[in-house]
N, C-alpha and C positions, 0 to 999 in steps of 0.2 A: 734352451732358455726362451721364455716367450720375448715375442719380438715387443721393446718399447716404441711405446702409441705417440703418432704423429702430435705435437705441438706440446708434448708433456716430457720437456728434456728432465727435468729432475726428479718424478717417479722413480726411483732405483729403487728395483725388481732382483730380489735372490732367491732364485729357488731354492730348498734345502730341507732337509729334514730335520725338522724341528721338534723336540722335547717340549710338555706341558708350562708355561708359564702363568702363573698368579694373573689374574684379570686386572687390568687395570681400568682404563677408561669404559671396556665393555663391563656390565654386571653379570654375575655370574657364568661366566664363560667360558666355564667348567661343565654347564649344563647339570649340574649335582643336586643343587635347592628349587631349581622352577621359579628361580626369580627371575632370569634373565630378562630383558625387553626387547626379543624378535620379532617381527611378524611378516606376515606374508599377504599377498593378494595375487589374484591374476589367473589361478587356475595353481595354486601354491599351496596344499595342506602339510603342518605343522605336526609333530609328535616328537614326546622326550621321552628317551630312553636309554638305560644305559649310561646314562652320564654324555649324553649326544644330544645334538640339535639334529634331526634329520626331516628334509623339506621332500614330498611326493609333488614330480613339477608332472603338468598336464604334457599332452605333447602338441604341435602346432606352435603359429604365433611368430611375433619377431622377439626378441631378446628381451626386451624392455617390458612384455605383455605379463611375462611370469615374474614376479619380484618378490626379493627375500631381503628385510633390514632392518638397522636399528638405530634409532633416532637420538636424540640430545647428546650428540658429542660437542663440546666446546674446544677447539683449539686455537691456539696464540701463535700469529702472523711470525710467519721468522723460524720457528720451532720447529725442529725436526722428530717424528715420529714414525715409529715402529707397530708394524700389524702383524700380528703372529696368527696361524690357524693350523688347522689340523682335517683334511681333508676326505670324503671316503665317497666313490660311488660305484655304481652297478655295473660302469662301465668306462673307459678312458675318453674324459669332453673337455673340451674347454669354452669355459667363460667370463665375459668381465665384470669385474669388481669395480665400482665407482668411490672415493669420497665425494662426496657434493654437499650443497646448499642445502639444507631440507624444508625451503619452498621457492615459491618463483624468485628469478628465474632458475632455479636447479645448477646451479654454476657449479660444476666440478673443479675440485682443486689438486685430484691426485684419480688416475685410470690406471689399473693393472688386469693382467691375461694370468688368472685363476685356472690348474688343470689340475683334475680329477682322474682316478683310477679303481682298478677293481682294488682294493686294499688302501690300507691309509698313506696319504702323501702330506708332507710339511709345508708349508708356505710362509716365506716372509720378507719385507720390504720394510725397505724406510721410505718415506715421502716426508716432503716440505709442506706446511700448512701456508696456505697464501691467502685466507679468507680468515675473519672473528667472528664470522655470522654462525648462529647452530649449524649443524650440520650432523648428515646421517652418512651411514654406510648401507651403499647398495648391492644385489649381486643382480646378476641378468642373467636370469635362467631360462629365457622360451629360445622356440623355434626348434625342438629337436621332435624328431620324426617320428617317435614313440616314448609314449611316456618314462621317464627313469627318479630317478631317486638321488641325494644328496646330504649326505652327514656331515656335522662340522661340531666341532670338538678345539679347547682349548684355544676359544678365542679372546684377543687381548689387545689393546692396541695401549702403548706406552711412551713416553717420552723415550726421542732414541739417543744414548752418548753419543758426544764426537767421536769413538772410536767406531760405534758400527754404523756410522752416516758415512765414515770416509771409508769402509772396509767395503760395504754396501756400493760404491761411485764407483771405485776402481772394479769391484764384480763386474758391474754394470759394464764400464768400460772397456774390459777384453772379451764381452760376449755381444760388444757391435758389429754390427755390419759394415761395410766398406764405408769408409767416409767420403765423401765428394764433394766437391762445390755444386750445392744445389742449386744455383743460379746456372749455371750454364759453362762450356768450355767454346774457346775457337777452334776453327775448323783447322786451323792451318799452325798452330800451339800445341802445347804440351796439358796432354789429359790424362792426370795421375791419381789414385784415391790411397788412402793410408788403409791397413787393415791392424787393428791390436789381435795380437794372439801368440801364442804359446807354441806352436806348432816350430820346430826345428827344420822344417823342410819347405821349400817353395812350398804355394799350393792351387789349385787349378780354379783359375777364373772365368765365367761366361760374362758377355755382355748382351745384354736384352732388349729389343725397342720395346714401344709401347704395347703393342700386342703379344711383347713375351716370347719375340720367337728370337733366336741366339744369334747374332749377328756378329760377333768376334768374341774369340777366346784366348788364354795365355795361361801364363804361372807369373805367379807374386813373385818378388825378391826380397826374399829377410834385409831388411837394415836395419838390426841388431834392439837392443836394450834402451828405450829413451826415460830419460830421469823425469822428467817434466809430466810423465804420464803414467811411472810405474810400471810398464807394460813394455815387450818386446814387439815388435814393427816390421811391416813387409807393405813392400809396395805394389801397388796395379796400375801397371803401365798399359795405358791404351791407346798412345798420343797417334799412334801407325791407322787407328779409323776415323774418318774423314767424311764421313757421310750426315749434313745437316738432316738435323730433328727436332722432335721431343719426346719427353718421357723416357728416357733411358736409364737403363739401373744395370750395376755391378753387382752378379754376384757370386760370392763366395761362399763354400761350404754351408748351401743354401738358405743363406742369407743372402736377403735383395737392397740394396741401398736407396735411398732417397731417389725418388726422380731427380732427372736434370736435363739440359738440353746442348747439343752443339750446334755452332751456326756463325754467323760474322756477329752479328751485333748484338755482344751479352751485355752492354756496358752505356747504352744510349738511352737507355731509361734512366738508370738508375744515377745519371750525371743531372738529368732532371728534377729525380725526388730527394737528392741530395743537396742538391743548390735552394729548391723551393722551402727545404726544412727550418732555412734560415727567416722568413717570412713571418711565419707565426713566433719566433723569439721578439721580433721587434717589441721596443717597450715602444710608449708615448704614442702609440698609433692603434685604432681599430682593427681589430683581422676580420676580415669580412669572408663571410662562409662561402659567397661565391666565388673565392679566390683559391680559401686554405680548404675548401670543406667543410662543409654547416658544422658537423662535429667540434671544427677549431674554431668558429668564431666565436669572439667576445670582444668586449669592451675595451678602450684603451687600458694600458698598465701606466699608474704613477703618473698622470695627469692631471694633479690636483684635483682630484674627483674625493669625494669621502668613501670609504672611513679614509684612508692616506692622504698625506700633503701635496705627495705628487712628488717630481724632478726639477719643476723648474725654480726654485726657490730653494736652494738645499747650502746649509751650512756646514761645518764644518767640527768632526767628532774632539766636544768637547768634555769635559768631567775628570773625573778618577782614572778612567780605564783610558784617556785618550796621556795623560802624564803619564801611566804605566807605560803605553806604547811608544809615544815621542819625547817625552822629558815637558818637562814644567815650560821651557821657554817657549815650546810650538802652540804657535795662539793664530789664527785668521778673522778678520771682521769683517766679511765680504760670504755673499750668496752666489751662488753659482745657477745658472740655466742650465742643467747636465739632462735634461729629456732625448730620449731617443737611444739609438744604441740598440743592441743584443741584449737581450739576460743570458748572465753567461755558460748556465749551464742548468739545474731542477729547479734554483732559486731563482731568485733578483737581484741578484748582485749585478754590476757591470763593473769589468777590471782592466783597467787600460793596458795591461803584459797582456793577459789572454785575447783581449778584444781586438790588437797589434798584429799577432800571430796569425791569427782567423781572418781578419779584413785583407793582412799581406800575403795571402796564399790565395784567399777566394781572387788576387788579383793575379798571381801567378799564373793560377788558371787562364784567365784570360789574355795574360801576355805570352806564356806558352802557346797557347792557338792560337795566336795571333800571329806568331813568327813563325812556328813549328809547322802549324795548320795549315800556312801557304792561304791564307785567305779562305778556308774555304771550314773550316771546322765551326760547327753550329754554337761553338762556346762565343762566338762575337756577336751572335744574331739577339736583337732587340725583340724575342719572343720567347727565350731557350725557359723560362721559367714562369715559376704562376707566383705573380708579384703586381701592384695595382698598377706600377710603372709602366707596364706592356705598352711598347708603341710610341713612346716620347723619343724617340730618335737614338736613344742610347741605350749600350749592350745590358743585357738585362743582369749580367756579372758585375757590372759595373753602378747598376741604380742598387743591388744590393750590398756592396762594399762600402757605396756612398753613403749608406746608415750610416753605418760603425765609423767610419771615416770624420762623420760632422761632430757626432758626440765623442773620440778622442780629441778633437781640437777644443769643444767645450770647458774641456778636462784641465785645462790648463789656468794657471795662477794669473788674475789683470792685471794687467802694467802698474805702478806704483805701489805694488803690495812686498813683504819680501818674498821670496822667491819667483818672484813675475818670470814667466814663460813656464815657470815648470811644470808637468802634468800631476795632477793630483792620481797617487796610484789607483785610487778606485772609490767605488760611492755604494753602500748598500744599507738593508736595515741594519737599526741599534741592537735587536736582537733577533733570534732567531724565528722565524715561522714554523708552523706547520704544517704538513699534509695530509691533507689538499689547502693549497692555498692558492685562487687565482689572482694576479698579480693586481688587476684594479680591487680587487677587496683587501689590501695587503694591509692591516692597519699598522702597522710599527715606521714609527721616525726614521728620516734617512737624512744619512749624513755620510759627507765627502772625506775620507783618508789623507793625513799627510802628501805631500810629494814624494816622488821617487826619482831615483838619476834613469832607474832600468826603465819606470814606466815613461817618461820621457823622451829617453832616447830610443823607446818604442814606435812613440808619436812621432820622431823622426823620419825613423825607418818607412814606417808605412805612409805618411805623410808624403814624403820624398818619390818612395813609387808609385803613390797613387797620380801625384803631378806630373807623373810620363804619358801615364795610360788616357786621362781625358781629356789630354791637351786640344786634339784632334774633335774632342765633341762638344768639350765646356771648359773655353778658354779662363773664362774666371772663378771657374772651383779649381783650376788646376795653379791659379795663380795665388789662390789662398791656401792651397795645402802646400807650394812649395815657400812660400814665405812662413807657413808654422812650421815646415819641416828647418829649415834655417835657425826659425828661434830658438825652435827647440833645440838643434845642437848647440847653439848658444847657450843658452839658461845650463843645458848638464856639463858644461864645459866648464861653467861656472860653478858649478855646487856635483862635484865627480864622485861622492862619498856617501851618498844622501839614500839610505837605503831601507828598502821596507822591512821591518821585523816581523817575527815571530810571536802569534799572543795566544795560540795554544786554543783556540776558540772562543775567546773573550768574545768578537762582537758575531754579530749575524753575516757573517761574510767569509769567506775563506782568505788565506793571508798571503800569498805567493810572495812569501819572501824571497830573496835573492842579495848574496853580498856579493857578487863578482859580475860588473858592467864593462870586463872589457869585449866580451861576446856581445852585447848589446852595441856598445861602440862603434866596432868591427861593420854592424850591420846597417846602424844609420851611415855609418861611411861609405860604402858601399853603393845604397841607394841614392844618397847626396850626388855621389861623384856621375851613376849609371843615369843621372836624372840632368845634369848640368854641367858634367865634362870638366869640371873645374879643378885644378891641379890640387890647390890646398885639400882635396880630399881623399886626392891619391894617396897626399902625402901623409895623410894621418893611416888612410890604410897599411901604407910600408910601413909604418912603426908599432904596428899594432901584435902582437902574439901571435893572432891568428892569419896574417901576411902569406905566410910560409909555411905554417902549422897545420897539424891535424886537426881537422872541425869534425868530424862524422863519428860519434864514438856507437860501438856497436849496439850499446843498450838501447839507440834512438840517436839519431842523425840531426834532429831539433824538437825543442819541443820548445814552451812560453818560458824556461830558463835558460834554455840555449840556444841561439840564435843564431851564432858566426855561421853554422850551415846554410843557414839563406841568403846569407853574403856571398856565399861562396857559388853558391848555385846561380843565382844571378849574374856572379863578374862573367860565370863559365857560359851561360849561356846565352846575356844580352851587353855582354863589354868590348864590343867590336873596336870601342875606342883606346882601349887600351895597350898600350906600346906590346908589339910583339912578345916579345920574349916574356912578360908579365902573362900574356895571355895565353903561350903556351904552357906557364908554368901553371897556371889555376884552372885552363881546361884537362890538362894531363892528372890536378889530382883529383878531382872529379869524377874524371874516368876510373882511375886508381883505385878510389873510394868503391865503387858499382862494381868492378872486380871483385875486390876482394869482398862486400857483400854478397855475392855471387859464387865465392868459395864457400861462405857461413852458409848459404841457401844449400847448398850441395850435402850437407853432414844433416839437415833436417827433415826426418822423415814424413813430415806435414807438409813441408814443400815453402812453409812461410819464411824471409829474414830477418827472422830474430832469435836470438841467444844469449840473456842477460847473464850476469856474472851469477854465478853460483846456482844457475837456472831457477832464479826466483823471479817469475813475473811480477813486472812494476803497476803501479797504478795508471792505468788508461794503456796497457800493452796493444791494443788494438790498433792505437794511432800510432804508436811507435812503430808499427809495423808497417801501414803508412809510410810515415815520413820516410823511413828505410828504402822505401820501394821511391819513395821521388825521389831520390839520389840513381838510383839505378834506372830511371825514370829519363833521367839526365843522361847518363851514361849510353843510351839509346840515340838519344836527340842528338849528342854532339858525335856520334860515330856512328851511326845507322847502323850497328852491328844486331841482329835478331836475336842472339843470346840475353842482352839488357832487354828487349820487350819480352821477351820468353819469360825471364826471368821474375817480372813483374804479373805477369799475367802468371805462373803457379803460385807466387806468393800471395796473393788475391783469392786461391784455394779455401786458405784455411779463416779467412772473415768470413766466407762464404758455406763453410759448414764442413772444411776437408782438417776437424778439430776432435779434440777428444770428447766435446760436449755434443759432438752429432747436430752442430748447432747452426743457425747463419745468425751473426750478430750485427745484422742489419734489417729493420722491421720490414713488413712485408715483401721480403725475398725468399725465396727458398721454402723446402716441405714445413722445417720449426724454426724460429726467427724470436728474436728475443723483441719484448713488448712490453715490458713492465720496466721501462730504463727510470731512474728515479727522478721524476718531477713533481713540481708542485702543481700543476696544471693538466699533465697527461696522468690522470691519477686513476685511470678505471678500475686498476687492481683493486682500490680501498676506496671507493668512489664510482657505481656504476654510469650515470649519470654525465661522467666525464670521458674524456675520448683514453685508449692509447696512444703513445706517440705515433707522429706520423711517420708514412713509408716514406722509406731514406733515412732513418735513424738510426747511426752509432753507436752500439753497446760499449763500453769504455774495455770490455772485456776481465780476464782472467788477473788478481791479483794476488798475491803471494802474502802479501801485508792485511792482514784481513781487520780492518778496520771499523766498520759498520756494527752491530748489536746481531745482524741475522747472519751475515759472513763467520763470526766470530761464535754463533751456536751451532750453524751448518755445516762449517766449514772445515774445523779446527783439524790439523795435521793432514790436509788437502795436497793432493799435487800440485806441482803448479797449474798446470795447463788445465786443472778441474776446479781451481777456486773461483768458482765462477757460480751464482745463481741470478736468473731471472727473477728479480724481486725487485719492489718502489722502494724499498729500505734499503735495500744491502748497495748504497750508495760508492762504496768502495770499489767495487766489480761492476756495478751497472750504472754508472754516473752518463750521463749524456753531456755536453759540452760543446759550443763554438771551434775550437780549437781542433775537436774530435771530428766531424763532419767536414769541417775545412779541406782536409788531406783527403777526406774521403772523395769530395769532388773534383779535385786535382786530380786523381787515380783514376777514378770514373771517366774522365775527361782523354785524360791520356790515353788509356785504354778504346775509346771508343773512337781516338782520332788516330791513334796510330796502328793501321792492317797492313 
């Protein structure tokens, strides 16, 4: 099978011999009437005959100097399509086949390895259309050494079913090469690559440096049938070589895998372009190009600037649809100053749960290396990111937490009003946007959401740990986060019921409902107590469920609905002050936790910890695998055992491309890297003009649930582990998010502090 072309994970390429199909989009493609609309140039003469298109290519040239094609194809972004042909030449070649643009800049949106022989051979693929613009089909016929000859017969290109899109992934899938973490392994860890195949017997593997010469060898080990990919699995253990490089490749029954490299420091970058991602999210401020990259800058977001009103002036969602959501009685007559902040993820929303989770982890990070690091981990240094702050005397994890931090205090209800102290769950437009839509052009009204008990005693939580961490560098932001974190448990103590609904899409914002706050509870207690030592919040913690209970479930260890895991992570690893035997019992299950995620690591032949219920990947699987790994994260820190850093660092494999999509679902990492994560801003896919997201960006990854318009045409009866397309629409599988990143730089962080 031809090998699939670097940076085109969803070209799925089947070779096969294929019977005469009806023309669809090509005319006459039968070759029968002389209608057809081929042509050639380049040293390319044309003749029909036979019921044949057959092209006489010169000989000499590069690839692209001889050309055979055919122009006005129209196809619809999201839709998957099928090219069928019929192939014959003088002699056995191969060459590539393009779809692309058919004018400047020529952007191809689908590359396949076309081979030829003496007699007729079949050819067919499905690809994903990711462009509306016209477009042609190209072949690249120069550069051979004497002239030869090329028939084609029975060409068609058609809308393809879901069933030969998903029949097409999985071919595709057991005819890859070794999969690896294309970013890099350490030297002194575990270096393993998954192989799909069929084959019942080990089978012999070379490893190669850069210049291809063999440098260790083995055999694979079957580990048997995985559901999640359709395909049977064996591993390439190569953790026993130890020699730093680059360009290394596995390979197997010759097939070469991705470059990648081993060395000590795979993970010191990418704690950089992970942390600085969060930069260009800021709303209410300029991204200036010298900071983010000329590509990112623009204008402030939602600064009173026209066509939008802006943030700072923002009332409160009233009408029809706001009675639908909170009942007739919920009325406020008060404006809010809610500028600043994250958008939380492709849109403009900002949502005080998600925005909680993301500001109390980007701070974990740096309380981890702060304690962990022994003083010396580059996550405390006041330069670690590209942020305008650089150099103000304070950690640069720290001036970015402090966004998010000032606007969930915003977020909150004024004294005299009802509900005073509570946090408003969240603030965005009245209706939806489209994309592209950059955030200072955003025209639609914004307006502030009801209260919540969860998005408040979110404001707690992270409020409370932020007023640990800058006590030491800004005594009075530290004295006003921990006096909100106090109201705040105040006001949801007060109103413990007060819960965000479900409105199915009604307004321009997503709804993170949640009816169960005592995981929220759990965690502003937690904080309170780790922040102020004060018994009444011990005490709330000993009555609470999750005291004594299990917090880690294995689908995801926390996510912005569950939260007691960061409670818990925290008492384990910064509650010195807590009565002994308290502290043995919530370091021991911590550990407990990293164990047994450690035995689920063990049965997956991808190397990642995750295993949801019925093996159906959830929405954002990428972070849950994440979070999963800061647990076992932890399990390291508090027992210095190398199995929990091992641990985390194979599970860190499969975001890095050691996956079924042969993919790194983090932007500019690895050989193909996912680039089209759906924003309204990073829109180049449908917008040339505009950037990709930036490097350090989280694919939200593979989901089960296929939800989006182009997941739901491409996808439909998908693996788990393959429902996954790089696309700005298929929002379901390629969502980018605060929340998403967050974990990413805690791992990043961890990983590069702990050798």
């Amino acid at each position: 099978m031809p090998k699939l072309p670097a940076g085109l994970a969803l070209a799925l390429l089947v070779a096969l011999t294929a019977p005469a199909y009806a023309a669809d989009m090509i005319a006459d493609g039968t070759f029968e009437k002389g209608e057809d609309g081929f042509w050639a140039a380049g040293g390319v003469a044309l003749s029909r005959e036979r019921g044949k298109l057959c092209a006489d290519i010169e000989a000499g040239g590069e690839p692209w100097d001889r050309l055979l094609g055919v122009n006005d194809l129209q196809f619809a972004v999201g839709t998957s399509y099928r090219l069928r042909m019929t192939t014959e030449g003088d002699e056995e070649r191969i060459f590539p086949v393009l779809i692309q643009r058919s004018a400047e800049p020529w952007t191809a949106q689908a590359t396949f390895t076309v081979g030829t022989q003496a007699g007729q051979e079949g050819f067919s693929t499905v690809f994903g259309a990711t462009e509306a613009e016209p477009a042609q089909i190209i072949f690249h016929l120069g550069g051979a050494e004497r002239p030869w000859q090329l028939c084609l017969d029975d060409v068609a290109i058609s809308e393809a079913t879901p069933e030969e899109t998903v029949a097409a992934a999985k071919k595709v899938a057991r005819g890859l090469p070794a999969l690896v973490n294309q970013t890099g392994y350490f030297l002194d860890g575990p270096k393993r690559a998954t192989i799909l195949s069929e084959a019942a017997k080990p089978l012999a593997f070379k490893l190669e440096d850069t210049h291809g010469m063999v440098v260790g060898e083995g055999m694979t080990s079957p580990a048997g049938f995985d559901e999640t990919v359709g395909a049977d699995t064996q591993i390439v253990d190569f953790s026993a070589f130890a020699t730093a490089g680059e360009g290394y490749r596995v390979v197997v029954g010759g097939r070469k895998s991705y470059p990648f490299s081993i060395g000590h420091d795979v993970y010191g970058k990418l704690r950089v372009d992970a942390l600085s991602w969060f930069y260009p999210q800021r709303s209410g401020i300029e991204i200036k190009g010298d900071i983010a990259g000329a590509a990112y800058a623009r204008p402030a977001g939602h600064a009173q600037a026209s066509p939008n009103e802006g943030d700072s002036r923002v009332t409160c969602l009233t009408g029809k649809v706001a009675a639908e959501l909170y009942g007739k009685d919920w009325t406020c007559d008060f404006t809010l100053d809610v500028s600043g902040g994250w958008y939380d993820a492709g849109d403009q929303g900002k949502y005080v749960v998600n925005g909680g989770i993301a500001a109390a982890q980007l701070l974990g990070t740096f309380e981890r290396g702060l304690i962990y690091g022994k003083g010396a981990s580059p996550v405390i240094s006041d330069s670690l990111s590209r942020i305008p702050e650089n150099g103000n005397g304070i950690p640069d994890i720290l001036d970015e937490a402090r966004w998010e931090l000032e606007f969930l205090m915003k977020m909150t209800v004024p004294d005299g009003h009802p509900l005073a102290g509570m946090a408003h769950h969240k603030v965005h437009d009245t209706k939806w946007t489209g994309v592209p839509m950059l955030p200072h052009l955003d025209p639609e009204e914004r307006a502030l959401h009801r209260p919540s008990t969860a998005a408040t005693l979110d404001l707690a939580a992270a409020a409370a740990q932020g007023a640990r961490l800058f006590a030491p560098y800004d005594a009075a932001f530290a004295e006003k986060l921990l006096a909100a974190a106090k109201k705040a448990w105040l006001a949801a103590a007060a109103n413990p019921v007060l819960y965000a609904p479900r409105s199915d899409g009604l307004q321009g914002g997503g709804d993170y409902d949640d009816t169960d706050i005592a995981d929220e509870t759990y965690w502003a207690a937690a904080e309170l107590y780790l922040t102020t030592g004060e018994a009444e919040y011990l005490s709330d913690l000993k009555t609470s469920v999750y005291w004594a209970g299990p917090v880690f479930p294995a689908i995801g260890a926390f996510n912005w609905r569950s939260v007691a895991g960061l409670g818990r992570l925290d008492l384990a690893l910064y509650g010195d002050m807590l009565p002994e035997e308290d502290r043995a019992m919530i370091r021991g299950s911590v550990v407990a936790a990293a164990k047994s995620f450690l035995g689920l690591q063990k049965k997956e032949p991808f190397g990642h910890i995750y295993r949801p219920a019925n093996n159906r990947y959830d929405w954002g699987s990428n972070q849950l695998i994440l979070q999963n790994m800061i647990v076992v994260s932890a399990g390291y820190d508090l027992t210095g055992e190398k199995r929990f850093l091992d641990g985390v660092r194979e599970s860190m494999d499969y975001i890095f491309g050691r996956n079924a999509m042969n993919m790194s679902y983090v932007t500019g990492y690895g050989s193909v890297f996912a680039k089209n994560q759906h924003s309204r801003w990073y829109a180049h896919q449908v917008d040339d003009t505009l950037p990709n997201p930036p490097v350090g960006t989280l694919a939200g990854g593979p989901n089960s649930t296929l939800v989006d318009d182009v997941s739901k045409a491409r996808l439909k009866g998908c693996a788990p582990q393959i429902c996954y397309v790089d696309d700005i629409m298929a929002w379901g599988a390629n969502e980018m998010a605060i929340n998403w990143n967050a974990p990413l730089v805690y791992i990043a962080s961890f990983l590069a502090d702990a050798r």
